[in-house]
N, CA, C and O atoms as CSV, one atom per row, in Angstrom:
chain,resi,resn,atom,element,x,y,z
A,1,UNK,N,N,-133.195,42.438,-61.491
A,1,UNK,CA,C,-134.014,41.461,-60.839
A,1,UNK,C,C,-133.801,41.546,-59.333
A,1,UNK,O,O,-132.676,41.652,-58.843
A,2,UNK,N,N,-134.819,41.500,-58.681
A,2,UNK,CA,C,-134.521,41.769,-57.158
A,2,UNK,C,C,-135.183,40.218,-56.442
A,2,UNK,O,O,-136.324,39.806,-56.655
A,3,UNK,N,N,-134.418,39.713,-55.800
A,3,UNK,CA,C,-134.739,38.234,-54.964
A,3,UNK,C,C,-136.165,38.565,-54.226
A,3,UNK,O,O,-136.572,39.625,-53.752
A,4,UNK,N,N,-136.756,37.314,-54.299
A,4,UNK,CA,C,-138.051,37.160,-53.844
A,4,UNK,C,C,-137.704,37.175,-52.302
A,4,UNK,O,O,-136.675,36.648,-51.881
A,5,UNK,N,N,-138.700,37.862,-51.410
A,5,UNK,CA,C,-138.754,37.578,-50.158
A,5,UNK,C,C,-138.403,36.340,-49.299
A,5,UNK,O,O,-138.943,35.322,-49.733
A,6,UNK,N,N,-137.626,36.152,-48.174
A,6,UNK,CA,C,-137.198,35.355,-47.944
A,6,UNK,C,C,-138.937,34.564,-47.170
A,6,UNK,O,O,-139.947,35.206,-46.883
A,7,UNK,N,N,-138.752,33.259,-47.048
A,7,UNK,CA,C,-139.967,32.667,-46.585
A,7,UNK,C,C,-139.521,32.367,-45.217
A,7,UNK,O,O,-138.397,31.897,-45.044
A,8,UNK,N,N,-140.537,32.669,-43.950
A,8,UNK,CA,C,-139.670,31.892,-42.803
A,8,UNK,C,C,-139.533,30.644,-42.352
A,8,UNK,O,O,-140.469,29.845,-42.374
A,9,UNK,N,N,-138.727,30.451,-42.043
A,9,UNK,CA,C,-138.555,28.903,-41.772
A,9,UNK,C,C,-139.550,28.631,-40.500
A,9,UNK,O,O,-139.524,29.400,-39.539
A,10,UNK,N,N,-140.317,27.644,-40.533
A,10,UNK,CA,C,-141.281,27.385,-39.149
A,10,UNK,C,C,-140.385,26.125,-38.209
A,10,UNK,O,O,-140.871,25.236,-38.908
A,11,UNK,N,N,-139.954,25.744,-37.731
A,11,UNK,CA,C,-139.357,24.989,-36.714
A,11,UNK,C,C,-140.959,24.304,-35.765
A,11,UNK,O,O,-141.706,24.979,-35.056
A,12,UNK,N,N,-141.090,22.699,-36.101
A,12,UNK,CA,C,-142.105,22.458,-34.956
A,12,UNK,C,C,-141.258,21.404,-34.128
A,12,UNK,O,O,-140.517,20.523,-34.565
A,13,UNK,N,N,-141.600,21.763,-32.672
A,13,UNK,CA,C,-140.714,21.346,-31.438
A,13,UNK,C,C,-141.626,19.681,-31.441
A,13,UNK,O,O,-142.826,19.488,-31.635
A,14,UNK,N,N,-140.779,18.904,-31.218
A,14,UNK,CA,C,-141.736,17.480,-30.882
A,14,UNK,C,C,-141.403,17.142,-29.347
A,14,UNK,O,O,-140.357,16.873,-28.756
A,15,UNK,N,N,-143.273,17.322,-28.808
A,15,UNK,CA,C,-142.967,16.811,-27.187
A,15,UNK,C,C,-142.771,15.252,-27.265
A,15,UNK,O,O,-143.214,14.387,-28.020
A,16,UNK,N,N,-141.623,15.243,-25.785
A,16,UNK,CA,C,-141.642,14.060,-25.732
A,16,UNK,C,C,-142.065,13.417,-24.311
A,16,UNK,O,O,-142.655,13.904,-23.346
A,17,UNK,N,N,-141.684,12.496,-24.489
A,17,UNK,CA,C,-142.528,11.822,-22.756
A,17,UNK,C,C,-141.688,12.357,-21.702
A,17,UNK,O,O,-140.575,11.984,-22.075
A,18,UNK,N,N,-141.526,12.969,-20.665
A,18,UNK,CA,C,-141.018,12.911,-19.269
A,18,UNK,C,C,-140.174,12.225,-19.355
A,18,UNK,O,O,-140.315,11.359,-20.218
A,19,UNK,N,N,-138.930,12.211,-18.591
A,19,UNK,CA,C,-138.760,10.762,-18.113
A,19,UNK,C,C,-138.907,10.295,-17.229
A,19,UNK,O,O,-139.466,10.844,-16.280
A,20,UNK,N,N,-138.428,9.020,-17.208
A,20,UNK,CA,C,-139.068,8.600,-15.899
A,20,UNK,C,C,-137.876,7.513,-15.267
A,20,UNK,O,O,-137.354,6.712,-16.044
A,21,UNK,N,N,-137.492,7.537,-13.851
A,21,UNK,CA,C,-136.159,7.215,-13.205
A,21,UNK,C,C,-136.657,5.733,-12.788
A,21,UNK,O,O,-137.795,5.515,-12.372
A,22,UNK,N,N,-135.923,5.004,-12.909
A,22,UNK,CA,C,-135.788,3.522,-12.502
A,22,UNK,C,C,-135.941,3.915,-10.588
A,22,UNK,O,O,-135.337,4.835,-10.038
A,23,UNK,N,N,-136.728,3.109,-10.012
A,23,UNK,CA,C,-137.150,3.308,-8.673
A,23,UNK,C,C,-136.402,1.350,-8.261
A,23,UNK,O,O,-136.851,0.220,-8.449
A,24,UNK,N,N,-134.893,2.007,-7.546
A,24,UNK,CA,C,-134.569,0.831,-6.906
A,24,UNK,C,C,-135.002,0.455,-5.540
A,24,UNK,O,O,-135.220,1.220,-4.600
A,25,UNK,N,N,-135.092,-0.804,-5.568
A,25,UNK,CA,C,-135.855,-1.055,-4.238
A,25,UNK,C,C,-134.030,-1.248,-3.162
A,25,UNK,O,O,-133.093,-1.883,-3.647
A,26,UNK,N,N,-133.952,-0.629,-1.900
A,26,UNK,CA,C,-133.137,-1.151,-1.092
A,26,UNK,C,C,-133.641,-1.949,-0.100
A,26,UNK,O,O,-134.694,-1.933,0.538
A,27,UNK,N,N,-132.277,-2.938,-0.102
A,27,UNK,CA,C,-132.678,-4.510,0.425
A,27,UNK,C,C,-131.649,-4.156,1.696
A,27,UNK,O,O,-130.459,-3.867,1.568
A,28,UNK,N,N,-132.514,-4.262,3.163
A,28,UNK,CA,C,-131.753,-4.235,4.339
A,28,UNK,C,C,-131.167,-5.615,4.741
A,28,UNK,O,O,-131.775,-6.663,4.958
A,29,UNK,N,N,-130.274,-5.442,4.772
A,29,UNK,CA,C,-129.394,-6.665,5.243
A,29,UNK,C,C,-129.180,-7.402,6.584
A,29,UNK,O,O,-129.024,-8.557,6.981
A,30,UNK,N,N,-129.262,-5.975,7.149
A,30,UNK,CA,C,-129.270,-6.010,8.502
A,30,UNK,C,C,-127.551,-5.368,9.210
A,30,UNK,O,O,-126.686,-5.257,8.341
A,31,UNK,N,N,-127.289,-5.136,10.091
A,31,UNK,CA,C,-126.262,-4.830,10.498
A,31,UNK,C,C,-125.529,-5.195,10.430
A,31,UNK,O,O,-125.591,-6.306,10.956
A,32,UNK,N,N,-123.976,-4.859,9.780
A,32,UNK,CA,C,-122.529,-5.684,9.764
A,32,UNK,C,C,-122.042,-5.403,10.998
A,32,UNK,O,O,-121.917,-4.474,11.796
A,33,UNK,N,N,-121.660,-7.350,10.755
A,33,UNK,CA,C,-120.646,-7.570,11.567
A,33,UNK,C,C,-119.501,-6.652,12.059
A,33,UNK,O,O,-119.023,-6.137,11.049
A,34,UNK,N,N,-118.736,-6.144,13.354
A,34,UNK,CA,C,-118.003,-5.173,13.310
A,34,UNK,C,C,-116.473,-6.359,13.907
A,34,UNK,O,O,-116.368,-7.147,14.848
A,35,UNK,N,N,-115.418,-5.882,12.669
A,35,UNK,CA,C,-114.043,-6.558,12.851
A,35,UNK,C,C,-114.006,-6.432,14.262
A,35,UNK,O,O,-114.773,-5.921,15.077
A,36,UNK,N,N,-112.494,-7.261,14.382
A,36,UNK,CA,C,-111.811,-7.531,15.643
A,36,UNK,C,C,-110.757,-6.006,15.790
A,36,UNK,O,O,-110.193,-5.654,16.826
A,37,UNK,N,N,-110.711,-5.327,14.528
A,37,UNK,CA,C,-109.366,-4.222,14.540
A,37,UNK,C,C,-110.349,-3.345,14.656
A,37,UNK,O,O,-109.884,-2.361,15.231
A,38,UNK,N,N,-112.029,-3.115,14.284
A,38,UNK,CA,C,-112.971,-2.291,14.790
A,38,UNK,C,C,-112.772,-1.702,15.925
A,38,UNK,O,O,-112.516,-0.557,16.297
A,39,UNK,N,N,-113.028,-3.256,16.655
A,39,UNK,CA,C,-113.416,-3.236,17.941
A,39,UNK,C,C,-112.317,-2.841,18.544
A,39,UNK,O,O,-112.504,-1.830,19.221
A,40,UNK,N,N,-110.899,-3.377,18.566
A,40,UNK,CA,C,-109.695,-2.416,18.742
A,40,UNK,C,C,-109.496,-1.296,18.996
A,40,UNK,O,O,-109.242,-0.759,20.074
A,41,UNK,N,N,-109.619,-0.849,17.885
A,41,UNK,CA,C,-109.729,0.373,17.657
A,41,UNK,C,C,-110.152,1.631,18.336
A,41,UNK,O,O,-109.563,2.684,18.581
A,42,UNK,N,N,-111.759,1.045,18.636
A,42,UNK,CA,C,-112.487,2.127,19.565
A,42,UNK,C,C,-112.328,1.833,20.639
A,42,UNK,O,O,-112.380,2.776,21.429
A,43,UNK,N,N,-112.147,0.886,21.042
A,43,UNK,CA,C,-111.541,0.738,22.343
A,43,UNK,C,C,-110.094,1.190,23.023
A,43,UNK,O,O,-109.847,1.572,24.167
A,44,UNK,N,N,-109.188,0.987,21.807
A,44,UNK,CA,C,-107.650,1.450,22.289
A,44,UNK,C,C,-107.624,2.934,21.918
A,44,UNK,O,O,-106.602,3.484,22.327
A,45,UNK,N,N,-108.334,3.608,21.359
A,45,UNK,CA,C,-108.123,4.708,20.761
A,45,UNK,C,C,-107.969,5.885,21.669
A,45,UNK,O,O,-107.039,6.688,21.743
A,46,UNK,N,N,-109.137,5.808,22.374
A,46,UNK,CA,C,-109.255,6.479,23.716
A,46,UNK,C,C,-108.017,6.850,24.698
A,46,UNK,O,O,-107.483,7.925,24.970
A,47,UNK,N,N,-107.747,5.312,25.183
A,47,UNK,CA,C,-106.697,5.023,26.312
A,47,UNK,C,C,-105.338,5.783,25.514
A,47,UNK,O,O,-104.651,6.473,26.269
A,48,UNK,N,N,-104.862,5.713,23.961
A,48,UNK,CA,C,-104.062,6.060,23.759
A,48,UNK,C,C,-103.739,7.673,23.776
A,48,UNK,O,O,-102.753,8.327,24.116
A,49,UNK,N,N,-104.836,7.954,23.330
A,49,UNK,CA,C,-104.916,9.665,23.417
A,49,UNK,C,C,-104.981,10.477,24.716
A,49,UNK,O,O,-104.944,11.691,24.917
A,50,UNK,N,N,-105.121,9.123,25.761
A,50,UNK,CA,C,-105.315,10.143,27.333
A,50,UNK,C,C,-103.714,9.480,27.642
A,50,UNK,O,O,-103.114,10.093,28.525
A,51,UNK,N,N,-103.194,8.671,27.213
A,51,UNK,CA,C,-101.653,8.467,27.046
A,51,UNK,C,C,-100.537,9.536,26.989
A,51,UNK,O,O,-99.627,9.907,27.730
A,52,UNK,N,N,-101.050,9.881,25.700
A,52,UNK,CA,C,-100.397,10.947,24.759
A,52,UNK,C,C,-101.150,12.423,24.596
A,52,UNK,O,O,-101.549,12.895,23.532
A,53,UNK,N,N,-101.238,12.975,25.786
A,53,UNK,CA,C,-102.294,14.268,25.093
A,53,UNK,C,C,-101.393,15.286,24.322
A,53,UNK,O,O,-100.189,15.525,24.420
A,54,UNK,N,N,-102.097,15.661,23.748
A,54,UNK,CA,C,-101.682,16.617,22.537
A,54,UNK,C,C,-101.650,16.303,21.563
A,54,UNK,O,O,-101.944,17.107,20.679
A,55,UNK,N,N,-101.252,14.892,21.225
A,55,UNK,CA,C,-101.028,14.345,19.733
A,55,UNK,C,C,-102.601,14.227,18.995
A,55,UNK,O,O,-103.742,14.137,19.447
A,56,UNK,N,N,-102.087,14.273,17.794
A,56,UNK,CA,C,-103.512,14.712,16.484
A,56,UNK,C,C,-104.009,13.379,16.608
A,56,UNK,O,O,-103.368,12.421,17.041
A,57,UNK,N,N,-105.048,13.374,16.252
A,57,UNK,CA,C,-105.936,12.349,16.605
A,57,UNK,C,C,-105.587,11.554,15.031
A,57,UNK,O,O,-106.186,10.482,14.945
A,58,UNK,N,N,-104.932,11.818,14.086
A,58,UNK,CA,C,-103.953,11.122,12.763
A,58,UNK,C,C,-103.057,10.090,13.319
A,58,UNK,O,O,-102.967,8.916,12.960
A,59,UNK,N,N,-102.077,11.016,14.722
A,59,UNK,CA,C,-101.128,10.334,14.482
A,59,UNK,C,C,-101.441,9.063,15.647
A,59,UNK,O,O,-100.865,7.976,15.683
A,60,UNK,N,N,-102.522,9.548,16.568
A,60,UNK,CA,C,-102.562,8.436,17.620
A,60,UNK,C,C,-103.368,7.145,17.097
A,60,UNK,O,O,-103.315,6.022,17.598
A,61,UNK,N,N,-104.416,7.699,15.554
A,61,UNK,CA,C,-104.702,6.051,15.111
A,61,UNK,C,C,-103.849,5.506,14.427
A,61,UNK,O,O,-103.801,4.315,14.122
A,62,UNK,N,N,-102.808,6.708,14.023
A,62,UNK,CA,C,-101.416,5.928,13.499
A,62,UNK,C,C,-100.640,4.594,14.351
A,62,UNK,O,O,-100.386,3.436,14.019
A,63,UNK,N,N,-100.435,5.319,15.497
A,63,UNK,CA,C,-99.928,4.940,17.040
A,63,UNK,C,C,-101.012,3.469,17.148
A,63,UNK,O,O,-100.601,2.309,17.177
A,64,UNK,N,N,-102.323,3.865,17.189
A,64,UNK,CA,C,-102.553,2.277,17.611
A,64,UNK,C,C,-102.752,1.791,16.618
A,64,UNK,O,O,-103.968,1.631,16.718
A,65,UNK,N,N,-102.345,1.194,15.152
A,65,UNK,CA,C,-102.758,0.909,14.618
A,65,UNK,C,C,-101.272,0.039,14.526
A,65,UNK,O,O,-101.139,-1.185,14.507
A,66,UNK,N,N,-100.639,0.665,14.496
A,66,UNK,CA,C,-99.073,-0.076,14.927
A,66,UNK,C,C,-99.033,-1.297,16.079
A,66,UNK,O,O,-98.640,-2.408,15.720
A,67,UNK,N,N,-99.450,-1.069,17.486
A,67,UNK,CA,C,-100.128,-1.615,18.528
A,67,UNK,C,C,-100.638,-3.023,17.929
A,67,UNK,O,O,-100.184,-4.144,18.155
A,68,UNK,N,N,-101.960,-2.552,16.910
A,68,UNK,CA,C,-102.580,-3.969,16.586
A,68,UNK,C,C,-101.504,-5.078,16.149
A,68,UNK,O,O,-101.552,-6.256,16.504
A,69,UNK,N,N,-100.663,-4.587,15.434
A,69,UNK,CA,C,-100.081,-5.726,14.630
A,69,UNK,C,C,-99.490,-6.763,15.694
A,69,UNK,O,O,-99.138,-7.916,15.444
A,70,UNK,N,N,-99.454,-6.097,16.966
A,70,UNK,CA,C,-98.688,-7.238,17.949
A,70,UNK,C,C,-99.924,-7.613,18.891
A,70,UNK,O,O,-99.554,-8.578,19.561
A,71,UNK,N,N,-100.906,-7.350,19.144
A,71,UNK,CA,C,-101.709,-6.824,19.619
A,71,UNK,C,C,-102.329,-8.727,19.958
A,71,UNK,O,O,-102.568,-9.373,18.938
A,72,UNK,N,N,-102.475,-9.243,20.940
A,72,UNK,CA,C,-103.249,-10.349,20.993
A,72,UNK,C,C,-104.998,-10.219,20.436
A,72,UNK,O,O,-105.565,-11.307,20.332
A,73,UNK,N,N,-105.355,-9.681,20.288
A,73,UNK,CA,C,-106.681,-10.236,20.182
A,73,UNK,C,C,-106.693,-9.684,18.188
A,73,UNK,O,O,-107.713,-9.692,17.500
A,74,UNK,N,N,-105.449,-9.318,17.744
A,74,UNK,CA,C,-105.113,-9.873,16.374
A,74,UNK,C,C,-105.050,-11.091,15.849
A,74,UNK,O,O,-103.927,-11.589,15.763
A,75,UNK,N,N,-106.209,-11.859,15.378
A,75,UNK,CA,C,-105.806,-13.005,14.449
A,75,UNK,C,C,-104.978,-13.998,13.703
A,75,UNK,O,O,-104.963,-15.217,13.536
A,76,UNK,N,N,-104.075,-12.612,13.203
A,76,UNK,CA,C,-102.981,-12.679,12.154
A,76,UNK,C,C,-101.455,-12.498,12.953
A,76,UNK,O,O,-100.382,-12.957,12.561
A,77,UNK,N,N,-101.675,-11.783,14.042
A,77,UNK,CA,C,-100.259,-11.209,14.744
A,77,UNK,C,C,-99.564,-12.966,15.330
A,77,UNK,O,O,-100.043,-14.092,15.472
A,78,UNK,N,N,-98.292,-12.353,15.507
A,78,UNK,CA,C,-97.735,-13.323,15.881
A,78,UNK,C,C,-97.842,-13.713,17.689
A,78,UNK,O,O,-97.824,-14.921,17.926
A,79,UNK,N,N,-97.927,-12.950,18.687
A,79,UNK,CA,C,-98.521,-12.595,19.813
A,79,UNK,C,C,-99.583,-13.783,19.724
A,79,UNK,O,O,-99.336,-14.879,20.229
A,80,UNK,N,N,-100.616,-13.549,19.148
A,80,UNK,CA,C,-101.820,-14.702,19.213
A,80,UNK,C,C,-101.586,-15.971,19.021
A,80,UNK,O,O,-102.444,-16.819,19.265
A,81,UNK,N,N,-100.294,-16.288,18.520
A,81,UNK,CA,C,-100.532,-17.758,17.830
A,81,UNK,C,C,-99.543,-18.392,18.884
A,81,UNK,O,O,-99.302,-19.598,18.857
C-alpha cells in the first residue's frame, strides 16, 4: 500500500486594521520658575573658574556648590538666618 499524496495545507493571512497611536495633546505651562541655587549657580560658576583656571568644570561646580551651603542668598544656610 503506498500513502495517498500529501494535500497542501493553505494558510489564509487575516488583515488587520493599522494601528493607530493615541495623539497626546501637550499642555504649555509656561516657563519655570528658575531656583535661588539656579541662579547661583550661573552666576558663581563663572567667577569660580576664572578663580581657579585649569580645574574641570566637575570639580569647580563641585567647588561652588559647597560655597552655596554658606552662601547668603541660600534660604536654608545658616549665613541667611
Amino acid at each position: 500500500k503506498s500513502a495517498a499524496p500529501a494535500t497542501p495545507v493553505v494558510v489564509k493571512t487575516i488583515k488587520t486594521a493599522p494601528k493607530v497611536s493615541k495623539v497626546t495633546k501637550r499642555v504649555t505651562k509656561g516657563a519655570k520658575k528658575v531656583s535661588p541655587y539656579n541662579k547661583y549657580m550661573k552666576a558663581q560658576l563663572p567667577i569660580f573658574k576664572a578663580k581657579n583656571p585649569g580645574i574641570s568644570h566637575k570639580e569647580a561646580f563641585i567647588g561652588v556648590a559647597k560655597e552655596w551651603a554658606m552662601a547668603p542668598e541660600n534660604p536654608k544656610s545658616v549665613a541667611a538666618k
